[in-house]
TORKOL-4160 file (C-alpha; in steps of 0.2 Angstrom, whole numbers, padded with zeros to 4 digits, m for minus):
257
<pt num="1" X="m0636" Y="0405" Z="m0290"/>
<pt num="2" X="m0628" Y="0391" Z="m0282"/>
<pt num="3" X="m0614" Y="0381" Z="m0281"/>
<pt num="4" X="m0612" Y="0366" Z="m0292"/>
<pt num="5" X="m0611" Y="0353" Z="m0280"/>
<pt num="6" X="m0623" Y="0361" Z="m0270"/>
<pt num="7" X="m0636" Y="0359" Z="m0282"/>
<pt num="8" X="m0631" Y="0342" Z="m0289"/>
<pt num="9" X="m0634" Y="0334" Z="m0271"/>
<pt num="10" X="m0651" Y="0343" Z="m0270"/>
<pt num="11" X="m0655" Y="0334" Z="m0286"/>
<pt num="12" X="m0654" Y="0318" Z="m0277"/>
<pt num="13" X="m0641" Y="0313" Z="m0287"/>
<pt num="14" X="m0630" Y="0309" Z="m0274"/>
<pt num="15" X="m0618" Y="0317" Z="m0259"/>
<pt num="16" X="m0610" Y="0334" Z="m0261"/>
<pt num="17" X="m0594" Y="0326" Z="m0256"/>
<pt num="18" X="m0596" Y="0314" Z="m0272"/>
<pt num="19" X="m0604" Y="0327" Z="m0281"/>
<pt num="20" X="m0587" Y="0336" Z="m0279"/>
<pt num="21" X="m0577" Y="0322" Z="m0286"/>
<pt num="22" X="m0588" Y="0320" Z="m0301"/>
<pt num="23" X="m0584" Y="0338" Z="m0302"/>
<pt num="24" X="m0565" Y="0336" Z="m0303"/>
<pt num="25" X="m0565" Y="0322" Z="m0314"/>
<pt num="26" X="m0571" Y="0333" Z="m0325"/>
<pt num="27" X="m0586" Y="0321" Z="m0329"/>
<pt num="28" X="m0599" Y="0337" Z="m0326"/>
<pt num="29" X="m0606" Y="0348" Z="m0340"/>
<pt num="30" X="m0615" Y="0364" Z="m0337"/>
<pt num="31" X="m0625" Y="0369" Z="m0354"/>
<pt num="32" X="m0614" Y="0357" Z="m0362"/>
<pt num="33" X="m0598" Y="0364" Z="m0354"/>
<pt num="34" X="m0587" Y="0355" Z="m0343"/>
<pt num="35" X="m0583" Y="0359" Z="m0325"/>
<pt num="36" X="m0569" Y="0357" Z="m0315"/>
<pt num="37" X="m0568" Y="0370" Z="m0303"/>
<pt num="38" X="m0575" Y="0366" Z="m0287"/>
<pt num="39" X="m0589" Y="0382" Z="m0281"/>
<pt num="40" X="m0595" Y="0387" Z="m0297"/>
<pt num="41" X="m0609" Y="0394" Z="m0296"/>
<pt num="42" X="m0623" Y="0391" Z="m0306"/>
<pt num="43" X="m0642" Y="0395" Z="m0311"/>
<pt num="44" X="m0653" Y="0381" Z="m0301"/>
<pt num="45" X="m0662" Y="0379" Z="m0316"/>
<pt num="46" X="m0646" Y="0378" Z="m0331"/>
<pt num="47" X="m0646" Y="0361" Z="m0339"/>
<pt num="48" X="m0633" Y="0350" Z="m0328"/>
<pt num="49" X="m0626" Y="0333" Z="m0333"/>
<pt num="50" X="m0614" Y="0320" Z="m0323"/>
<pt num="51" X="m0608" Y="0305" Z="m0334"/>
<pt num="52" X="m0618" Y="0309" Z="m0347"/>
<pt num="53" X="m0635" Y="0309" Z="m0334"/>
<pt num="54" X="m0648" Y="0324" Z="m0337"/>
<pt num="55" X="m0650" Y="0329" Z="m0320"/>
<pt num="56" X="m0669" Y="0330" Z="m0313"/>
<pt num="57" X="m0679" Y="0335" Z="m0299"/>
<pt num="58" X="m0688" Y="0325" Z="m0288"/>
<pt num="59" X="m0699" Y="0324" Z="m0273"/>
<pt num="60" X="m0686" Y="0323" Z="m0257"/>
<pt num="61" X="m0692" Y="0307" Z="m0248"/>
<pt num="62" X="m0681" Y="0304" Z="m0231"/>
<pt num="63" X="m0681" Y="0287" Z="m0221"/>
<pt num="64" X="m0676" Y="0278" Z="m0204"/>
<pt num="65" X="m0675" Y="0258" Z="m0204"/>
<pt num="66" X="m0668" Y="0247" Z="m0192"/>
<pt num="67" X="m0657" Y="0238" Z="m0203"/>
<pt num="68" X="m0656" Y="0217" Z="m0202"/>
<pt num="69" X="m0643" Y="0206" Z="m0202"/>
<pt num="70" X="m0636" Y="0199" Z="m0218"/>
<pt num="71" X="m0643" Y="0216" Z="m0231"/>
<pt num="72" X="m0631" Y="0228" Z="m0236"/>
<pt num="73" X="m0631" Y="0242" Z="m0236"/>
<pt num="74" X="m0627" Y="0250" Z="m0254"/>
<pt num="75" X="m0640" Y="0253" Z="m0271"/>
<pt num="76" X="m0631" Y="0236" Z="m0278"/>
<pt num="77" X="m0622" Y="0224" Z="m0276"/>
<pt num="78" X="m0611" Y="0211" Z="m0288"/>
<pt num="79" X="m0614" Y="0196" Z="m0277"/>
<pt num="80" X="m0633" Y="0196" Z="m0278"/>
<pt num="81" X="m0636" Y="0198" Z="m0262"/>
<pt num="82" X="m0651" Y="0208" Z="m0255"/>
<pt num="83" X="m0647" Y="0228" Z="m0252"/>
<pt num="84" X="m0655" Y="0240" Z="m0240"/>
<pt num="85" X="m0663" Y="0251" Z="m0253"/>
<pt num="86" X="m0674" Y="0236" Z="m0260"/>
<pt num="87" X="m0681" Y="0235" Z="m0243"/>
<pt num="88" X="m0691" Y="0252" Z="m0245"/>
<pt num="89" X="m0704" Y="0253" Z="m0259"/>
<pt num="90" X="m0699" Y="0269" Z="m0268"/>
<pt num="91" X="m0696" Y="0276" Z="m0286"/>
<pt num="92" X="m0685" Y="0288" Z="m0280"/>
<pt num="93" X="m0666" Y="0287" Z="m0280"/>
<pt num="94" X="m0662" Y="0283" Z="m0261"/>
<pt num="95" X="m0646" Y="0279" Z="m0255"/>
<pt num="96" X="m0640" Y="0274" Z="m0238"/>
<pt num="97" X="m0632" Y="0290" Z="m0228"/>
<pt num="98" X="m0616" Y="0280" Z="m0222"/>
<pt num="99" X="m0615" Y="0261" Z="m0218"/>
<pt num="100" X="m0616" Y="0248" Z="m0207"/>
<pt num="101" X="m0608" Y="0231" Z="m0211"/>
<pt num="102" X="m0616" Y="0217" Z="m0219"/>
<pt num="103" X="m0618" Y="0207" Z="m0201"/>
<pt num="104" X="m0623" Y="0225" Z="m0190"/>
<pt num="105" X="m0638" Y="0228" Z="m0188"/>
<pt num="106" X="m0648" Y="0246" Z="m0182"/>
<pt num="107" X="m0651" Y="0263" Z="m0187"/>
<pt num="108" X="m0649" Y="0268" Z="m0204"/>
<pt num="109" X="m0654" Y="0284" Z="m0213"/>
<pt num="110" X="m0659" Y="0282" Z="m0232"/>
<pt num="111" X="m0664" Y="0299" Z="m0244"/>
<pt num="112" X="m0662" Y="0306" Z="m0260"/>
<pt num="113" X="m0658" Y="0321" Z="m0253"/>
<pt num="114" X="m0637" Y="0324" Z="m0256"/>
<pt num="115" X="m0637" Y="0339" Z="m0245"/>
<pt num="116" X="m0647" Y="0328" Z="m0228"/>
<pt num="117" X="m0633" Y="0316" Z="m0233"/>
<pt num="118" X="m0618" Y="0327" Z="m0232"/>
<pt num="119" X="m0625" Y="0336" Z="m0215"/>
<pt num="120" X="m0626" Y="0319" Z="m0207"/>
<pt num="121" X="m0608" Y="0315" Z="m0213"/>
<pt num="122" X="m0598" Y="0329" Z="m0213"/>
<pt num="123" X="m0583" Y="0328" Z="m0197"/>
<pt num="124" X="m0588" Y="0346" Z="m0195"/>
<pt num="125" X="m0604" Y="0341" Z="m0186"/>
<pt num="126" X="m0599" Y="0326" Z="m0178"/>
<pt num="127" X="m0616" Y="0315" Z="m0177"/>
<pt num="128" X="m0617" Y="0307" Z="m0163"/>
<pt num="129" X="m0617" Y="0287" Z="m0167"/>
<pt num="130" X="m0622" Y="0276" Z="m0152"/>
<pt num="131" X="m0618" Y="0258" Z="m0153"/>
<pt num="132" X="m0623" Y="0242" Z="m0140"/>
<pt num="133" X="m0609" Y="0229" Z="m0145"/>
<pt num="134" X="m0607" Y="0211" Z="m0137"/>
<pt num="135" X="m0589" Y="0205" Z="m0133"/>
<pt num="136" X="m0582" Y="0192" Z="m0133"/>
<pt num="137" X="m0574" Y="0188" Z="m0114"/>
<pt num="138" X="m0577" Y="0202" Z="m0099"/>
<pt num="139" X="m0571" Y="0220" Z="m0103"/>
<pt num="140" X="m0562" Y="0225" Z="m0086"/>
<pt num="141" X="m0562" Y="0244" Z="m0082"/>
<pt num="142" X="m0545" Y="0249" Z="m0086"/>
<pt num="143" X="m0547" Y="0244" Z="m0105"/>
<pt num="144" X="m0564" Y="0256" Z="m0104"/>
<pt num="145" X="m0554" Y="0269" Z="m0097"/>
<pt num="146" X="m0542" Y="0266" Z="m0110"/>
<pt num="147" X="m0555" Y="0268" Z="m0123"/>
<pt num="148" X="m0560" Y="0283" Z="m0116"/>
<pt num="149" X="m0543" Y="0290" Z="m0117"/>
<pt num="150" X="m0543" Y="0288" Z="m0135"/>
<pt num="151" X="m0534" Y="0274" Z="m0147"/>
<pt num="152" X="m0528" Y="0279" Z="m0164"/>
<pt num="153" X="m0535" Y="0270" Z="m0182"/>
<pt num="154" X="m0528" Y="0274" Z="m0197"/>
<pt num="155" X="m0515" Y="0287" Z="m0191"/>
<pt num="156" X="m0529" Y="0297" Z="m0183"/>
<pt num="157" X="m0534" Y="0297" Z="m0164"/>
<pt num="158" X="m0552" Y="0292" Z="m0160"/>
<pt num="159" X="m0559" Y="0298" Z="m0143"/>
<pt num="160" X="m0577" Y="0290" Z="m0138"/>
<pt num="161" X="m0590" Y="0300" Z="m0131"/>
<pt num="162" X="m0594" Y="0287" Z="m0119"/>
<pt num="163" X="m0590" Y="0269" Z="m0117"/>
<pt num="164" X="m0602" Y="0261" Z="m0104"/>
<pt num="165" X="m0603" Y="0243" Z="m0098"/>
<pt num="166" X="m0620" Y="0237" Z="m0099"/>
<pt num="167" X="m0623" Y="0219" Z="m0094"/>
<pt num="168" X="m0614" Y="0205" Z="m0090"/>
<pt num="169" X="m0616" Y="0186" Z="m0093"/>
<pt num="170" X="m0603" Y="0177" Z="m0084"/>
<pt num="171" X="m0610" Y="0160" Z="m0090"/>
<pt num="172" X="m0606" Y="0160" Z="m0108"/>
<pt num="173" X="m0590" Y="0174" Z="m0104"/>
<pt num="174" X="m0597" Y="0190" Z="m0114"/>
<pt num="175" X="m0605" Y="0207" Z="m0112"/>
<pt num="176" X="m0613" Y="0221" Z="m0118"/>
<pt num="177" X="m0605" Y="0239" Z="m0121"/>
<pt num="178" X="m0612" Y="0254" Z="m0126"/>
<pt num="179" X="m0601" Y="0266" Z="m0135"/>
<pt num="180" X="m0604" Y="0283" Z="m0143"/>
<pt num="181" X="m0593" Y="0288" Z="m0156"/>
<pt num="182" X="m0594" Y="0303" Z="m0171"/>
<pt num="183" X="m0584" Y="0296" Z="m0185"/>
<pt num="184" X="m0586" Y="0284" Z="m0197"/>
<pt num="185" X="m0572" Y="0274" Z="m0200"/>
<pt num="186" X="m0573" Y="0255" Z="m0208"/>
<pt num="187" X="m0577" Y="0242" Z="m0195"/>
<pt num="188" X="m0570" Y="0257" Z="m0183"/>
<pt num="189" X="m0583" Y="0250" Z="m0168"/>
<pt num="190" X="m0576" Y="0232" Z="m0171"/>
<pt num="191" X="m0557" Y="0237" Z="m0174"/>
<pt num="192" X="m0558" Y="0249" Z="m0158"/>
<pt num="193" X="m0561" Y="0235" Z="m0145"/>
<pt num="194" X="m0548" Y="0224" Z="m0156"/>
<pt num="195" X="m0535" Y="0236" Z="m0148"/>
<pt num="196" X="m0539" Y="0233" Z="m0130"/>
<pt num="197" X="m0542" Y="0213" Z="m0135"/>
<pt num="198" X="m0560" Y="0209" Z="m0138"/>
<pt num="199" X="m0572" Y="0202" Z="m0152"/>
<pt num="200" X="m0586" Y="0211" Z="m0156"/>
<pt num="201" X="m0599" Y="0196" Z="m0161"/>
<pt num="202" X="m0614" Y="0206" Z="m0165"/>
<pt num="203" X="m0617" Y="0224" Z="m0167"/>
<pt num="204" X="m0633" Y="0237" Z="m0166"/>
<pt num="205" X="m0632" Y="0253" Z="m0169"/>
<pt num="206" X="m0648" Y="0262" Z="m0160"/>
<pt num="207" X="m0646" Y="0280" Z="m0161"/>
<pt num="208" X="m0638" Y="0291" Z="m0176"/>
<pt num="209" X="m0640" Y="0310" Z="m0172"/>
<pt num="210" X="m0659" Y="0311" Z="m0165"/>
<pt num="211" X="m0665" Y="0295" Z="m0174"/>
<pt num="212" X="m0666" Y="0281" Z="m0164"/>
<pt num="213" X="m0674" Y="0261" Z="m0170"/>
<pt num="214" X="m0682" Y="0260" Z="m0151"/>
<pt num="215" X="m0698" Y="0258" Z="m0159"/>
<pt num="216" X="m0692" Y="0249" Z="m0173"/>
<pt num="217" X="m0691" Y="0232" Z="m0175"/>
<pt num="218" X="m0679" Y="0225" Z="m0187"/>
<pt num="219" X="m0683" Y="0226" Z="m0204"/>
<pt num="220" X="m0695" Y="0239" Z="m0200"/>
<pt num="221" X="m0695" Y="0258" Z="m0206"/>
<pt num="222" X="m0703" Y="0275" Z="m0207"/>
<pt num="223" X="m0702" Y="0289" Z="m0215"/>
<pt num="224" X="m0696" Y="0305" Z="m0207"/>
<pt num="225" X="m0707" Y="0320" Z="m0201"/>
<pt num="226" X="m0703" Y="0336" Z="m0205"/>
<pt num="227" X="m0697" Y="0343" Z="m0190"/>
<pt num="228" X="m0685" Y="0330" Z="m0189"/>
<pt num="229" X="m0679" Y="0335" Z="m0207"/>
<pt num="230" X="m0677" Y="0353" Z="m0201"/>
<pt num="231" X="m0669" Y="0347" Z="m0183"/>
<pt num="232" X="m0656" Y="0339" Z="m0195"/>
<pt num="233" X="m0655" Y="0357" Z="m0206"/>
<pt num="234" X="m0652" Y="0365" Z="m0191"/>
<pt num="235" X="m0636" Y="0357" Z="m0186"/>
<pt num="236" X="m0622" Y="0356" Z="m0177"/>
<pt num="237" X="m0633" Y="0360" Z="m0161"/>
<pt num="238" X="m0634" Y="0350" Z="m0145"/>
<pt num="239" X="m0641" Y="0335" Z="m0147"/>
<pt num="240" X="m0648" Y="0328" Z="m0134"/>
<pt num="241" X="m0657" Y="0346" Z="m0134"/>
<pt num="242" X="m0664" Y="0343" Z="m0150"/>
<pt num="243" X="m0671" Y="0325" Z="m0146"/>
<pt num="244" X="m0681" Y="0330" Z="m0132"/>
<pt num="245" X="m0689" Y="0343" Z="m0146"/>
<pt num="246" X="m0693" Y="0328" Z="m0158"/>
<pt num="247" X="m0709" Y="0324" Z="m0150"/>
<pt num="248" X="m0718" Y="0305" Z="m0150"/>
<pt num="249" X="m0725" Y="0306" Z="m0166"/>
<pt num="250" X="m0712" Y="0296" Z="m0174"/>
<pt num="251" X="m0719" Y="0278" Z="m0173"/>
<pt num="252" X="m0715" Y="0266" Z="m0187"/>
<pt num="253" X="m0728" Y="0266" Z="m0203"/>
<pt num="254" X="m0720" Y="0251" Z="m0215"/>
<pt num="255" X="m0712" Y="0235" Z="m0212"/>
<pt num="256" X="m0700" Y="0228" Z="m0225"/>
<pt num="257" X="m0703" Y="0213" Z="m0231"/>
């Protein structure tokens, strides 16, 4: 027996954390009978529906793919415009774990694996998320000390990790930070150097948790070894630990066209 939610997101249906909104909605039958209380437990194999969908098994299939410019990332869209999950060949369900805007480019996880999805996400675990961003104008080292001290979005205080200047280009007036941050706000890495002053023009993400796009190109993805998959099972854990455990044998296999 296990809980509801639980098993919805192993289905590959989606997320447990929207697996448990479906849940108080009330728009989930077990056996025919609607269920509203969250951590009902149930028989993996009892006939489950949400919204009216017969849920069914399927292979897990886990991906990395340096995400382009201009794709976004979601399973549709109402503008027409390309989405992340047509980039990778599949019949399975995938959805993106987390986003990136439309114009960032980087790392992005992609499964069918609702649990996976909700390891990576939780706060609880706090993924590391390590971004290169180019500002706009010189950032001077008191704002990077300010940064570090921690700035507050949304009636919450966000502390980076690490904020790093990386590389200067006094010619056209901008530079390259590096900052690491675990939580996943909406635009939070361009918003965070709004409140010190500067414009983010362009955006990568190059490492969430132990996955990194170094040997990605863009528009280029793989699919995940095991290990990694257990890595992420194992979490929380120290991280950088666990990427000197990964190994090399995560070269990229597709590129998407």
């Amino acid at each position: 027996m296990e809980r509801l939610q639980k098993v919805i997101a192993q289905s590959g249906f989606c997320s447990r954390r929207k697996a448990e909104e479906y849940i108080q909605a009330g728009k989930v039958k077990v056996e025919g009978k609607v269920i509203t209380e969250l951590g009902t437990k149930v028989d993996e194999k009892a006939r489950i529906e949400v919204e009216n969908h017969l849920l069914t098994r399927e292979e897990k299939e886990y991906y990395l793919i340096n995400k382009p410019r201009g794709v976004i990332t979601s399973t549709s869209d109402d503008k027409n415009r390309k989405i992340v999950t047509d980039l990778i060949p599949t019949e399975a369900r995938i959805y993106p774990v987390g986003r990136l805007d439309y114009d960032t480019t980087g790392a992005l996880l992609l499964t069918n694996d609702g649990e996976f999805a909700n390891i990576m996400t939780h706060p609880k675990n706090k993924v590391e998320k390590v971004y290169l961003a180019k500002l706009e104008g010189i950032i001077k080292g008191e704002q990077i000390q300010t940064l570090k001290k921690g700035i507050v979005l949304d009636g919450s205080k966000i502390v980076p990790s690490r904020v790093k200047l990386k590389k200067v280009n006094t010619e056209n007036n901008t530079c390259m930070v590096e900052i690491t941050i675990h939580e996943g706000k909406n635009h939070e890495v361009k918003r965070i150097f709004e409140t010190v002053g500067y414009r983010v023009s362009k955006l990568t993400r190059e490492r969430i948790g132990i996955f990194t796009v170094e040997h990605l190109k863009s528009g280029e993805y793989r699919k995940l070894t095991p290990k990694e998959v257990a890595i992420v099972y194992s979490y929380p854990k120290e991280e950088k630990k666990l990427i000197e455990n990964v190994g090399s044998d995560t070269k990229p296999v597709w590129i998407a066209k």
